[in-house]
DOZADREN-411927 format. One record per atom (N, C-alpha, C): x, z, y; residue in one letter. Coordinates in steps of 0.02 Angstrom, whole numbers, padded with zeros to 5 digits, always signed. Atoms other than C-alpha are relative to their C-alpha. Example, Ala and Ser with C-alpha at 12.3 -4.5 7.8 and 13.67 -1.06 7.14 Angstrom:
residues 2
+00045+00000-00059A
+00615+00390-00225A
+00045+00000+00060A
-00042-00003-00059S
+00684+00357-00053S
-00039+00037+00055S
end
This chain:
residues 362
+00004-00028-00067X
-00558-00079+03699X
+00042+00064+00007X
-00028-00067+00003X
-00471+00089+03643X
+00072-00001+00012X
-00088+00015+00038X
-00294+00003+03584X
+00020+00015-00038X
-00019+00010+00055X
-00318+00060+03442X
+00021-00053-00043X
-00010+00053+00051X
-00327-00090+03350X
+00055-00061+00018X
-00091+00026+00003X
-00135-00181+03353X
-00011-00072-00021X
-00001+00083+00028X
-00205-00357+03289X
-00072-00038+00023X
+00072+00024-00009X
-00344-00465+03347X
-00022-00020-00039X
+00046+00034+00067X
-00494-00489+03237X
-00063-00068+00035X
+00038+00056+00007X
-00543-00672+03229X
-00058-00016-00034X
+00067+00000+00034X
-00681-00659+03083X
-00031+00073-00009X
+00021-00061+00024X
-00767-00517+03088X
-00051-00004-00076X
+00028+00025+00089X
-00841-00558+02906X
+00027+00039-00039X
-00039-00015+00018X
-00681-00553+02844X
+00023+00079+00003X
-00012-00072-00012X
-00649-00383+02930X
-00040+00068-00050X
+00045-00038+00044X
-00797-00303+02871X
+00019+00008-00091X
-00005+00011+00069X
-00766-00370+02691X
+00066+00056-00017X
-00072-00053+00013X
-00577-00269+02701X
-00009+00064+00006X
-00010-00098-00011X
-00648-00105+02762X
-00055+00018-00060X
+00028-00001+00052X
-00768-00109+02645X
+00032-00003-00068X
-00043-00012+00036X
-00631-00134+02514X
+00036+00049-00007X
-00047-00054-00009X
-00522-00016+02570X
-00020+00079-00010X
+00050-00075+00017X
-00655+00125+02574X
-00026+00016-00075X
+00032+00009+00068X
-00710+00092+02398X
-00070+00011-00007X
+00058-00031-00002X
-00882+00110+02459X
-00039-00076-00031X
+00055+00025+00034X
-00937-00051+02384X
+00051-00031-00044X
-00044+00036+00048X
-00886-00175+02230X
+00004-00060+00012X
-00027+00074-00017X
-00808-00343+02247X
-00065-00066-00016X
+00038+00034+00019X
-00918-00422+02130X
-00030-00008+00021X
+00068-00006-00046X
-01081-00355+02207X
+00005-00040+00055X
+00001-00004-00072X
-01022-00383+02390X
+00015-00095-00028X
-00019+00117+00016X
-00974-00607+02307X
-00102-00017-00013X
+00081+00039+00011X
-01165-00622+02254X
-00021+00020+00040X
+00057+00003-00068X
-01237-00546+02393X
+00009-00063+00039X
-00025+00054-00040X
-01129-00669+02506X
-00027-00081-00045X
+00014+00071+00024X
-01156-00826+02386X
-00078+00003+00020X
+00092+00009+00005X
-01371-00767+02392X
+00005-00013+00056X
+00022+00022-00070X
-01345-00788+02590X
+00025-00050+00024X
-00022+00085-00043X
-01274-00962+02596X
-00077-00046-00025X
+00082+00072+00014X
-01455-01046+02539X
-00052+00070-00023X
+00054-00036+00019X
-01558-00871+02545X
-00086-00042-00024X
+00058+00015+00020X
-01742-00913+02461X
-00059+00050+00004X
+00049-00032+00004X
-01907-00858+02456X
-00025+00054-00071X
-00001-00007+00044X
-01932-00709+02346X
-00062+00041-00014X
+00053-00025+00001X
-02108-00625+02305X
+00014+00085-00034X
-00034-00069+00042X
-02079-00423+02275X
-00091+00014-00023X
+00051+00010+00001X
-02241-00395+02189X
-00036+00081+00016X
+00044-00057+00001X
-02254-00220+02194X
+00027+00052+00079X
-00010-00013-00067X
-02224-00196+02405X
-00010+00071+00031X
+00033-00044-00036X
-02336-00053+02426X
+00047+00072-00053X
-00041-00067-00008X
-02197+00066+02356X
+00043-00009+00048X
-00056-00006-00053X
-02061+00135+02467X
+00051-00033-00025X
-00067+00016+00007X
-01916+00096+02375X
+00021-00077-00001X
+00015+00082+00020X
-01978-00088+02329X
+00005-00027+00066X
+00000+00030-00071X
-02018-00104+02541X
+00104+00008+00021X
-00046+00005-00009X
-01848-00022+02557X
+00048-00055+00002X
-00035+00041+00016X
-01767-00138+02456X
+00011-00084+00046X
+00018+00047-00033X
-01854-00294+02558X
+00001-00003+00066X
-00030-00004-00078X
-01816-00229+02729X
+00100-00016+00001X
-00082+00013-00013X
-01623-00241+02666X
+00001-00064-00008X
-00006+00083+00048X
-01645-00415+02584X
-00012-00035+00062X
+00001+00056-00058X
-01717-00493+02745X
+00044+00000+00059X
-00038-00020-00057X
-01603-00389+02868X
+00088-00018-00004X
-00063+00008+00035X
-01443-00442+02768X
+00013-00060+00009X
-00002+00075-00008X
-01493-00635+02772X
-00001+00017-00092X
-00001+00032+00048X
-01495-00613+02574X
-00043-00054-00047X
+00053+00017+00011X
-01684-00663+02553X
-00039-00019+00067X
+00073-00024-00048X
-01860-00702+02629X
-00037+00022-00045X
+00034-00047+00029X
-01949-00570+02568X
-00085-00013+00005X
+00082-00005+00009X
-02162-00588+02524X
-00027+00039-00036X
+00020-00074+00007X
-02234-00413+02521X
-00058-00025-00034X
+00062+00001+00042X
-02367-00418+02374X
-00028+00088+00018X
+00021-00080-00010X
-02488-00255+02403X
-00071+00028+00032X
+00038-00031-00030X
-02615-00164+02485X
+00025-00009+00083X
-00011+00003-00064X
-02597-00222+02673X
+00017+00064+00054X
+00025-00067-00063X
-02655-00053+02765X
+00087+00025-00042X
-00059-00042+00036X
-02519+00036+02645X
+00079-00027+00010X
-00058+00054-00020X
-02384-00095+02678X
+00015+00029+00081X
-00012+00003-00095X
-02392-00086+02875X
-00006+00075-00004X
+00004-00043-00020X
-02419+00075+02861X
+00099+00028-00027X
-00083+00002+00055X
-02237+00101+02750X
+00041-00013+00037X
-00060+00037-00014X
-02154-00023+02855X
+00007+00042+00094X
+00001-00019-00059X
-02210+00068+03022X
+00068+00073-00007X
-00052-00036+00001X
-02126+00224+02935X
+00095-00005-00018X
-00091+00014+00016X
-01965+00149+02886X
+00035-00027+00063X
-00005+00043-00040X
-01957+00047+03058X
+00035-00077-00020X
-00008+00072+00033X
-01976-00098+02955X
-00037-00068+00056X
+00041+00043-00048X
-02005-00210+03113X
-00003-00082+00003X
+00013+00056+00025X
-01956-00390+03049X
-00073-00043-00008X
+00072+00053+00030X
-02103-00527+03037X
+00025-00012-00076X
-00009-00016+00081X
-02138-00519+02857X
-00077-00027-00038X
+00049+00036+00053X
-02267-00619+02736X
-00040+00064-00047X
+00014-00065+00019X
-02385-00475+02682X
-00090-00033-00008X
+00064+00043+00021X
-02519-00541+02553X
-00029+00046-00047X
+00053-00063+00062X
-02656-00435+02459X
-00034-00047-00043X
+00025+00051+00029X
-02706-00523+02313X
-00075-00005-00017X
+00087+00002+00018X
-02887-00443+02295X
-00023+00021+00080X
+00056+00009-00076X
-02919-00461+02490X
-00052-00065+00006X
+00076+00046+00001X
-03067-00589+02555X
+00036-00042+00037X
-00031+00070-00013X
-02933-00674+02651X
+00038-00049-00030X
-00050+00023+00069X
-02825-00721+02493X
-00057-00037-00035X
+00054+00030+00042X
-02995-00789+02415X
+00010-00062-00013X
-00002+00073+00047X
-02982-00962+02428X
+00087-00019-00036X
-00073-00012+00008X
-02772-00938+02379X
-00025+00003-00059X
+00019-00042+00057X
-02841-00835+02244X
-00037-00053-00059X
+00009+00049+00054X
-02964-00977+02169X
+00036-00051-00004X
-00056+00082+00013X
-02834-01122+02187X
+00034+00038-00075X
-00053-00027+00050X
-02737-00992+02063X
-00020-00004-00065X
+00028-00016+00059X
-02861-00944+01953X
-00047-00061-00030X
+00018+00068+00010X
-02913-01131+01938X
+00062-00034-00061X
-00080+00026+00061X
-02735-01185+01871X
+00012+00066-00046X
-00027-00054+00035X
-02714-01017+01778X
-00068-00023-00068X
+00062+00008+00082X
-02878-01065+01660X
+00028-00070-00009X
-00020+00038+00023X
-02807-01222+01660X
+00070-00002-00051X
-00066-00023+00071X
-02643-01154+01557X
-00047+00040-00046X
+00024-00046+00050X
-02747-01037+01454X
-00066-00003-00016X
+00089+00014+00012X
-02943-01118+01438X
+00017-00031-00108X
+00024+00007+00081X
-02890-01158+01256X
+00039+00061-00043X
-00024-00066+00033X
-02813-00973+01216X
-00052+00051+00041X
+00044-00049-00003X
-02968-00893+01232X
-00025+00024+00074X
+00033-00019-00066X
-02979-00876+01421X
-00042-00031+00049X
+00043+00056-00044X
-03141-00911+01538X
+00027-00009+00066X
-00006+00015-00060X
-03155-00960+01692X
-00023+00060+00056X
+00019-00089-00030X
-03245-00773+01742X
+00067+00027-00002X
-00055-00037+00007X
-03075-00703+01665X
+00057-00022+00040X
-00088+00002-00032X
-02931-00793+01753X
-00028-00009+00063X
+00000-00036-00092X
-03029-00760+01951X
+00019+00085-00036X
-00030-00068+00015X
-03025-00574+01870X
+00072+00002+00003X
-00093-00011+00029X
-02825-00586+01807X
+00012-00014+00058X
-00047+00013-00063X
-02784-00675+01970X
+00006+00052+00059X
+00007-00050-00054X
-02827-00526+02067X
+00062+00057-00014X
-00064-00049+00012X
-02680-00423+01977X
+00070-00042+00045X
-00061+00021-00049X
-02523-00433+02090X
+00074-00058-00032X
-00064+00055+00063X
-02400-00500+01921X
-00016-00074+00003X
+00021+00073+00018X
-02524-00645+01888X
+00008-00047+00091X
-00025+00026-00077X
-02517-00666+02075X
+00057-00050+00012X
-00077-00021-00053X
-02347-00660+02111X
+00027-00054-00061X
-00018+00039+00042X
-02309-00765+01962X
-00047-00075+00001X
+00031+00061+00020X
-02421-00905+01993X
+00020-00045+00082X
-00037+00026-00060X
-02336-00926+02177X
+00055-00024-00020X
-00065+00032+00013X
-02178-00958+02096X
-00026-00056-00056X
+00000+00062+00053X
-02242-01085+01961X
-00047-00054+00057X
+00028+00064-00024X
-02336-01181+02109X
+00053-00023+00058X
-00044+00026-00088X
-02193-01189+02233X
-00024+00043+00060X
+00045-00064-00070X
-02293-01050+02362X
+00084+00051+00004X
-00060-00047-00003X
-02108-00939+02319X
+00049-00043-00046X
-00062+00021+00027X
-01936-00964+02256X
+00003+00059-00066X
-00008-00048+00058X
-01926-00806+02146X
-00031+00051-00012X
+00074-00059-00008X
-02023-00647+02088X
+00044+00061-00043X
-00018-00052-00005X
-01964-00488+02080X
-00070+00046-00011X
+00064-00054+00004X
-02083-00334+01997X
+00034+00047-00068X
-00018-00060+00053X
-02073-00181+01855X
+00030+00051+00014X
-00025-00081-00006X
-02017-00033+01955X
-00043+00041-00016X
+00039-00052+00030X
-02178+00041+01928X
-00049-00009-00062X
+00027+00036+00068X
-02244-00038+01761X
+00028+00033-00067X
-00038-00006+00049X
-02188-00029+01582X
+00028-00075+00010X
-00028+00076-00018X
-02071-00200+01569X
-00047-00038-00056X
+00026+00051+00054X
-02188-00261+01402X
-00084-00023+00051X
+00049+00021-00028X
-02333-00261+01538X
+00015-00034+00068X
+00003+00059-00060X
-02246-00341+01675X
+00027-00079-00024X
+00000+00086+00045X
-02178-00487+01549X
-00046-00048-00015X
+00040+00034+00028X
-02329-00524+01485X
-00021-00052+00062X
+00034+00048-00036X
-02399-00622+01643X
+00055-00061+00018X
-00046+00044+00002X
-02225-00696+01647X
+00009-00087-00045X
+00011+00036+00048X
-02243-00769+01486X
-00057-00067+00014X
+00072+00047+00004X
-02411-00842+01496X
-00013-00048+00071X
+00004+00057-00054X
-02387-00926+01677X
+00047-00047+00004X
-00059+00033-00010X
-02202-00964+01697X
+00028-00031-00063X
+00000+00024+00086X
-02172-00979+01511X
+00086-00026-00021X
-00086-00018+00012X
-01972-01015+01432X
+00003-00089+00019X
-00033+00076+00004X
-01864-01176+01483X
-00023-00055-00039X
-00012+00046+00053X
-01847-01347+01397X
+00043+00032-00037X
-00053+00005+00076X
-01760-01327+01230X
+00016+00100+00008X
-00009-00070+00030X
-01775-01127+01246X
-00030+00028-00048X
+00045-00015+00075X
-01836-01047+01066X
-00031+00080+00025X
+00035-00053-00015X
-01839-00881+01136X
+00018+00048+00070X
-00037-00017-00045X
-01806-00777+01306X
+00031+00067-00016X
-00063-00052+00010X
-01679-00635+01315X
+00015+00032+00075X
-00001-00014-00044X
-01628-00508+01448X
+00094+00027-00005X
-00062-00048+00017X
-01433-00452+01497X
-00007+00041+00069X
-00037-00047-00074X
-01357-00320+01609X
+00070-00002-00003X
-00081-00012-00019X
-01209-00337+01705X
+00005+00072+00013X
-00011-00048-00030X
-01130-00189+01720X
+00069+00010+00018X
-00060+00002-00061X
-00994-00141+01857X
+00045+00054-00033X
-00041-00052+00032X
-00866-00056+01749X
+00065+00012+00033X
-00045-00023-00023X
-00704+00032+01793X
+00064-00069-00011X
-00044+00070+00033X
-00623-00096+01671X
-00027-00082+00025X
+00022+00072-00050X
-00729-00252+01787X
-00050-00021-00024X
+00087+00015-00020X
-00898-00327+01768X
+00007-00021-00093X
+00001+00001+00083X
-00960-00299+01558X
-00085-00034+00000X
+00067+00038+00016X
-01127-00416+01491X
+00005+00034-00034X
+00033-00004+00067X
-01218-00325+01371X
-00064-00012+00003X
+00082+00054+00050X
-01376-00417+01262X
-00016+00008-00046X
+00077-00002-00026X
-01519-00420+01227X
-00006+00081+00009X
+00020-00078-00015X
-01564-00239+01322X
-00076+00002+00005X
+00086-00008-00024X
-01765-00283+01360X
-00055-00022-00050X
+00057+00019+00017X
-01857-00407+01242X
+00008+00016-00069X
+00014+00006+00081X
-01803-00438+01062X
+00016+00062-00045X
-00029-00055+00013X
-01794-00304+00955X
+00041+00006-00071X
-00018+00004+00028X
-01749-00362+00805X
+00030-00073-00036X
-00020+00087-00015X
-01652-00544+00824X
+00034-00022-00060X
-00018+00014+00066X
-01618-00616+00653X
+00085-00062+00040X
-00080+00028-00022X
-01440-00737+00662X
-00013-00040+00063X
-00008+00074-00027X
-01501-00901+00734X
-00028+00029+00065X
+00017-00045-00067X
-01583-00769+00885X
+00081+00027+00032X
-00034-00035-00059X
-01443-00689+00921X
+00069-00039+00011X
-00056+00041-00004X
-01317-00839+00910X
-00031-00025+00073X
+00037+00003-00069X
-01439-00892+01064X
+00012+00042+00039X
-00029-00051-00058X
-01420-00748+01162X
+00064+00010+00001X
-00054-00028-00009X
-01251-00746+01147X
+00010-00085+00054X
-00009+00061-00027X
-01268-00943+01218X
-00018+00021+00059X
+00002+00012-00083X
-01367-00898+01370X
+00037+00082+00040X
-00009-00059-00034X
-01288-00754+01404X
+00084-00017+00001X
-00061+00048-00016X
-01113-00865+01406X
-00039-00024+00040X
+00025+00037-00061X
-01219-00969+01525X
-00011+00042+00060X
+00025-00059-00059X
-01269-00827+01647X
+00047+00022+00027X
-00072+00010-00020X
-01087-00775+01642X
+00042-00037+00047X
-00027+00048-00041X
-01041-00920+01701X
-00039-00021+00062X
+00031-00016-00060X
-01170-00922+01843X
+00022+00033+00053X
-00032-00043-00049X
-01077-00785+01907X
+00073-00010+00016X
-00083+00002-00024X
-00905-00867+01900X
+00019+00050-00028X
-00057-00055+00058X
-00854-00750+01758X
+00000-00040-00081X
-00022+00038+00069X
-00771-00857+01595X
-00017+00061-00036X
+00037-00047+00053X
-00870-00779+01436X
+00050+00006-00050X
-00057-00005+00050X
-00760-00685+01322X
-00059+00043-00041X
+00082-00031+00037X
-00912-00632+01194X
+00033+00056-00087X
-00009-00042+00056X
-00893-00487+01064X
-00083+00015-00037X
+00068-00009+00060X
-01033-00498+00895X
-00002+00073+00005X
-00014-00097+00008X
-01051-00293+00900X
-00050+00002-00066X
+00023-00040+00083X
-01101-00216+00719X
+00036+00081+00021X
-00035-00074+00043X
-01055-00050+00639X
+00032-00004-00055X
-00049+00025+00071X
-00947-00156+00533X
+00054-00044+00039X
-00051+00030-00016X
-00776-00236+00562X
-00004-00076-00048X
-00001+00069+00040X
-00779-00442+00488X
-00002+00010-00069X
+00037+00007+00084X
-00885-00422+00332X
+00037+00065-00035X
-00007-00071+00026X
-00840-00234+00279X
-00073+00035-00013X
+00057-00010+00018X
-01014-00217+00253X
-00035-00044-00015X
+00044+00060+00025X
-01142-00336+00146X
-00073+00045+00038X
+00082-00004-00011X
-01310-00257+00237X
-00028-00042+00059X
+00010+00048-00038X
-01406-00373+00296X
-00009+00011+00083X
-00009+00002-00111X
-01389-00286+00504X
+00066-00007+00007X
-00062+00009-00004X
-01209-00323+00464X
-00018-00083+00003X
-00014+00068+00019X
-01218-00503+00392X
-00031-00059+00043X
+00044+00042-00065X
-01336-00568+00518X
+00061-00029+00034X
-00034+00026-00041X
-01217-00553+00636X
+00062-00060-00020X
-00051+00036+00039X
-01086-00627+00519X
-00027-00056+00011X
+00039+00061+00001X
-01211-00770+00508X
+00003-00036+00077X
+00008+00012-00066X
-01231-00792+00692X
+00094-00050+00027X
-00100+00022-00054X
-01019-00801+00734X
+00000-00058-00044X
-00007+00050+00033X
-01024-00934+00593X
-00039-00071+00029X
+00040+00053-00024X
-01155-01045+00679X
+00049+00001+00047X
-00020+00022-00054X
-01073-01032+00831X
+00079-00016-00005X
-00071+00028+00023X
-00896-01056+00778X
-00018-00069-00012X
+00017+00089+00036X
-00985-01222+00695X
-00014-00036+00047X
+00029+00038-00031X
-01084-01289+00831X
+00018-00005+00068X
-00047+00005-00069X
-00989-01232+01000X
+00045+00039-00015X
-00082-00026+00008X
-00810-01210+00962X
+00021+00029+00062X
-00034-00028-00079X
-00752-01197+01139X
-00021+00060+00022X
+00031-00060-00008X
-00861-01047+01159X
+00033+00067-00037X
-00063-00054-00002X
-00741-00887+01155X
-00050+00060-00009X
+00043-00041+00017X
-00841-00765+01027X
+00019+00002-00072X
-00027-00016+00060X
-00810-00666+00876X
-00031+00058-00016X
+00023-00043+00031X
-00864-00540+00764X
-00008-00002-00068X
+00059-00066-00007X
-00963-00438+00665X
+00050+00044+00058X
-00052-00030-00021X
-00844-00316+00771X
-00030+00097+00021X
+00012-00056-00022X
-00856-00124+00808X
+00020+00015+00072X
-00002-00006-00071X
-00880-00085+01011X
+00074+00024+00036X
-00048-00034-00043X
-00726+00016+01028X
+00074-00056-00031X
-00051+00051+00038X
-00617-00133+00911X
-00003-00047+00065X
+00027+00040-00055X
-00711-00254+01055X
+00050+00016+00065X
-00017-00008-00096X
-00657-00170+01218X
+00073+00042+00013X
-00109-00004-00014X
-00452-00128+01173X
+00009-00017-00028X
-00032+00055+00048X
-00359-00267+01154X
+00067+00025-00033X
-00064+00005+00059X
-00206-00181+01079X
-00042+00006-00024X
+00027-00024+00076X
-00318-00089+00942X
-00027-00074-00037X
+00002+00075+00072X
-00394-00282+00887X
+00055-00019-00005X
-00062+00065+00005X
-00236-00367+00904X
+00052+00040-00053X
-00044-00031+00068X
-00146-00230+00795X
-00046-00012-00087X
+00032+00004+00062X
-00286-00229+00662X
-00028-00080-00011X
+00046+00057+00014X
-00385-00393+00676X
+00039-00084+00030X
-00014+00061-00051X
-00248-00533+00753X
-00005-00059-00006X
+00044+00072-00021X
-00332-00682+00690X
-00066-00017+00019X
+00043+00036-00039X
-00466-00660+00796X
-00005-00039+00064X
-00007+00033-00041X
-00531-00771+00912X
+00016+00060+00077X
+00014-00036-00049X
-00534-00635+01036X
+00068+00050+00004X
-00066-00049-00024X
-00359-00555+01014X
+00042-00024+00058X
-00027+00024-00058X
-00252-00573+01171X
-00062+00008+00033X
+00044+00004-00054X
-00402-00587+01272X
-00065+00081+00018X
+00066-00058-00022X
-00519-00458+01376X
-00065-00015-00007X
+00080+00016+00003X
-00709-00450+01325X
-00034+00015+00048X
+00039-00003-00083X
-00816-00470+01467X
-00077+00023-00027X
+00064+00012+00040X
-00982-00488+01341X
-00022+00017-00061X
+00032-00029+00087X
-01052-00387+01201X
-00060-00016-00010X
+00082+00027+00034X
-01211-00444+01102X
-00004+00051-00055X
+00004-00062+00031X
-01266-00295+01025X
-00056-00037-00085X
+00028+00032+00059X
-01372-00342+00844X
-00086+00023-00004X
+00085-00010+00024X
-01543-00272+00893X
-00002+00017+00081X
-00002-00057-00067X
-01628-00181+01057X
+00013+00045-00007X
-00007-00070-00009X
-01621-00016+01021X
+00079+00018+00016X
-00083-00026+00016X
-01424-00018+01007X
+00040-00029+00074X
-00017+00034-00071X
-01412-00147+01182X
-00030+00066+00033X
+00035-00072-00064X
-01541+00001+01287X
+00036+00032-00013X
-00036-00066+00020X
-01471+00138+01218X
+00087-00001+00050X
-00066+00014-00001X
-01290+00070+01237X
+00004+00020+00108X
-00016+00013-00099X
-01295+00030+01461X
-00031+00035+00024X
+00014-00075-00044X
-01406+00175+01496X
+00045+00051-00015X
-00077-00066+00001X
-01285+00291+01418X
+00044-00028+00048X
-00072+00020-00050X
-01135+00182+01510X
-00037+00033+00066X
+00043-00003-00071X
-01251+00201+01677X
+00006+00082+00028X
+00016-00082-00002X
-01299+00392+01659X
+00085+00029-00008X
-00048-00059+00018X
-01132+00473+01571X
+00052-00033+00067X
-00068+00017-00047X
-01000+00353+01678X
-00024-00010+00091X
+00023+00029-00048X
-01114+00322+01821X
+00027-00075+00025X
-00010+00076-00010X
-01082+00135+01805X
-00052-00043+00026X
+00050+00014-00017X
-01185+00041+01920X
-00035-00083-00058X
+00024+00064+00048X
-01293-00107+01827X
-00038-00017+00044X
+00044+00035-00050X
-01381-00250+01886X
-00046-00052-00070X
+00048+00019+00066X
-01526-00322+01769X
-00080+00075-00026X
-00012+00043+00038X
-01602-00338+01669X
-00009-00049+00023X
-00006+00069-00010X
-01562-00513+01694X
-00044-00049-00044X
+00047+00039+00041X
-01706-00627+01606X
+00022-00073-00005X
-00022+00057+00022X
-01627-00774+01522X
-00036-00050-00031X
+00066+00060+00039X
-01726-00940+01470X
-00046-00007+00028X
+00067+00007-00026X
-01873-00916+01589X
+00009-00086+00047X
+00019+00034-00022X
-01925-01080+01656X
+00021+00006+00098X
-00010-00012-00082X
-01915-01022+01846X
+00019+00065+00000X
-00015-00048-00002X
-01839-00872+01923X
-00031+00060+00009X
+00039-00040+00022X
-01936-00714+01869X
+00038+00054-00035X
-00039-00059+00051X
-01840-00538+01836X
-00036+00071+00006X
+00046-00093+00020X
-01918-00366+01802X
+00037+00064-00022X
-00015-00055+00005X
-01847-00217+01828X
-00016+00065-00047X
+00008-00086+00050X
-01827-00049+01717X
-00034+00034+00045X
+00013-00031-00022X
-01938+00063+01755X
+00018+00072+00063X
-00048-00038-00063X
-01891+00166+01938X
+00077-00029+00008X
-00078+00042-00031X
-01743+00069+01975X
+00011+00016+00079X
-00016-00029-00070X
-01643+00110+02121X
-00019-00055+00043X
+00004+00052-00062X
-01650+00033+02298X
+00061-00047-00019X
-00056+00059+00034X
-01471-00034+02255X
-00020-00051-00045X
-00007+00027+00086X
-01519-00084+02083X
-00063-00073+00017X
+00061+00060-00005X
-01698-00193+02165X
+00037-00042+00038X
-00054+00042-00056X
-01552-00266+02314X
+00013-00059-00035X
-00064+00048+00063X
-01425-00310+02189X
-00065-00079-00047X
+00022+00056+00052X
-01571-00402+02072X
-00033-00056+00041X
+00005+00029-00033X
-01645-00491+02218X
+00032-00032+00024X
-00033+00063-00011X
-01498-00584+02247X
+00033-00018-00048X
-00014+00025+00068X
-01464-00617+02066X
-00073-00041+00010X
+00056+00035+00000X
-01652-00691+02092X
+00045-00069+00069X
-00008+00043-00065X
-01593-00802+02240X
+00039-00048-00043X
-00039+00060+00025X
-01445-00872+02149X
-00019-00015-00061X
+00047+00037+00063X
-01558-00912+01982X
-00038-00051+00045X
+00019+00059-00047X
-01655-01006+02119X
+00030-00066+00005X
-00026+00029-00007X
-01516-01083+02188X
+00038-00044-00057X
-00021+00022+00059X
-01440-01137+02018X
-00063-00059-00031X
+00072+00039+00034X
-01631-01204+01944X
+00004-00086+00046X
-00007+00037-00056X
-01616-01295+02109X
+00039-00048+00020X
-00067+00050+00003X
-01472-01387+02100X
+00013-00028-00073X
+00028+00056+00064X
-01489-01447+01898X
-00072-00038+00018X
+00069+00044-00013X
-01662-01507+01965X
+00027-00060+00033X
-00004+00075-00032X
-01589-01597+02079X
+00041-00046-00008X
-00033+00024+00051X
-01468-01657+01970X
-00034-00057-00045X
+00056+00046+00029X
-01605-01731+01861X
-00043-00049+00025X
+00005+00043-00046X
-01661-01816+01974X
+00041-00065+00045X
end
């Protein structure tokens, strides 16, 4: 209307997507999964509603098209939250120890003693458990009531797993589950694994996590270029937190060749390709950029992407929970509004993915 603008805009999508580029106010990557979570948005259960940042997060998710959001919580505290944010959307807003959730509540805690009446639990104990928001919010997604479940901003993550475990429980043919984080680096989107569960993953563990965490990769439309990480360069050390890994690149060299991974390797050998390709050039990984480090324990994965996070301010998205049966991810403790966005439509497209091998199998 001004005359400013010298070209007519046919998609405004498209538009948006360029100024948004041009400003550097968001990242490519991010801004592709949001868009892929809003071509088949799903139902996603946030369990812990009755904080701000968690409502925050679920007023963007439904206002975006990335989700449908189902506010787990304290009702009064909810509406009262959403009045102050002018969270005015119709919105699914369920209390799991209200009197109208009751008969919800025993359908749950009916099938919940039915997974666990021969590990010690009665039929008094799983109406009790069903009244916690996790066991809740996790027993909607294993009956089909939700698509995905979102919780652990205000938890420790070993107490919001546990109800994970015991309802949703790991894949066919998974031995053990595993968590990664993408993180949005300067140098372009870096996997590092296991950051949440295992802490000390002997070979044939962490030749696995380096499998689904090539699979997850590729979820996102990013080809896995996987670095073994040690504090040893290819067998310069015989101790056994060296040789593991040694052990690990050997299985997987054996059993999936095509799979683009190498090591033992040292982090900073990993992530510049002159420095391997001058010292190390018959690895599989010279010439090529690492997208994927598998660190040899937890302490050395946490440690590792909160430092990246904190010193570079690199944003991350995860932890990403690999192997679970249905889609179920749990946040680090206080996680940003971004950081619950971003993982809510990493939940959508685990949905959408589950969703489409199902129906595959079929």
């Amino acid at each position: 209307e001004s005359g400013v603008a010298q070209e007519p805009i046919t998609d405004w999508d498209k538009y948006t997507e360029q100024l948004l580029s041009r400003m550097g106010s968001d990242n490519k990557l991010v801004r592709l999964l949001l868009n892929r979570a809003r071509t088949n948005p799903k139902r996603i259960v946030f369990a812990e509603a009755d904080n701000i940042d968690v409502l925050k997060a679920a007023q963007i998710v439904l206002e975006e098209g990335i989700g449908i959001p189902i506010l787990l919580g304290r009702r009064d505290i909810i509406e009262e939250l959403m009045e102050d944010l002018g969270f005015d959307q119709p919105c699914m807003i369920i209390d799991p120890k209200s009197d109208e959730e009751k008969s919800r509540r025993d359908r749950y805690a009916g099938e919940f003693w039915k997974l666990r009446h021969r590990k010690g639990t009665t039929e008094f104990d799983a109406g009790k458990t069903l009244r916690q928001r996790n066991y809740f919010a996790a027993m909607m997604v294993k009956l089909g009531d939700a698509d995905a479940l979102i919780t652990g901003v205000a938890q420790s993550y070993p107490i919001s797993v546990r109800p994970m475990m015991e309802i949703i429980g790991k894949a066919p043919g998974v031995d053990k589950i595993a968590t990664t984080n993408l993180m949005i680096t300067s140098r372009g989107p870096l996997f590092v694994s296991d950051t949440s569960i295992n802490i000390n993953p002997d070979a044939l563990e962490l030749a696995k996590i380096a499998q689904m965490t090539g699979r997850t990769a590729a979820m996102f439309g990013i080809s896995p270029v996987i670095a073994m990480t040690s504090y040893a360069n290819f067998g310069s050390s015989k101790h056994p937190n060296a040789t593991k890994v040694t052990e690990a690149v050997k299985y997987l060299h054996k059993y999936y060749p095509d799979l683009v991974v190498d090591g033992e390797l040292q982090t900073d050998f990993a992530l510049n390709p002159e420095l391997l390709q001058s010292k190390f050039p018959f690895s599989k990984l010279a010439g090529k950029k690492v997208n994927t480090l598998i660190f040899p324990n937890l302490e050395s994965a946490n440690s590792s992407y909160k430092m990246l996070k904190e010193l570079n301010g690199v944003d991350s998205i995860g932890p990403i929970m690999m192997g679970m049966q249905k889609p179920v991810h749990i946040l680090q403790l206080g996680a940003s509004v971004d950081e619950i966005v971003n993982m809510a439509a990493v939940a959508v497209i685990d949905a959408q993915q589950k969703e489409k091998h199902a129906s595959k199998k079929q």
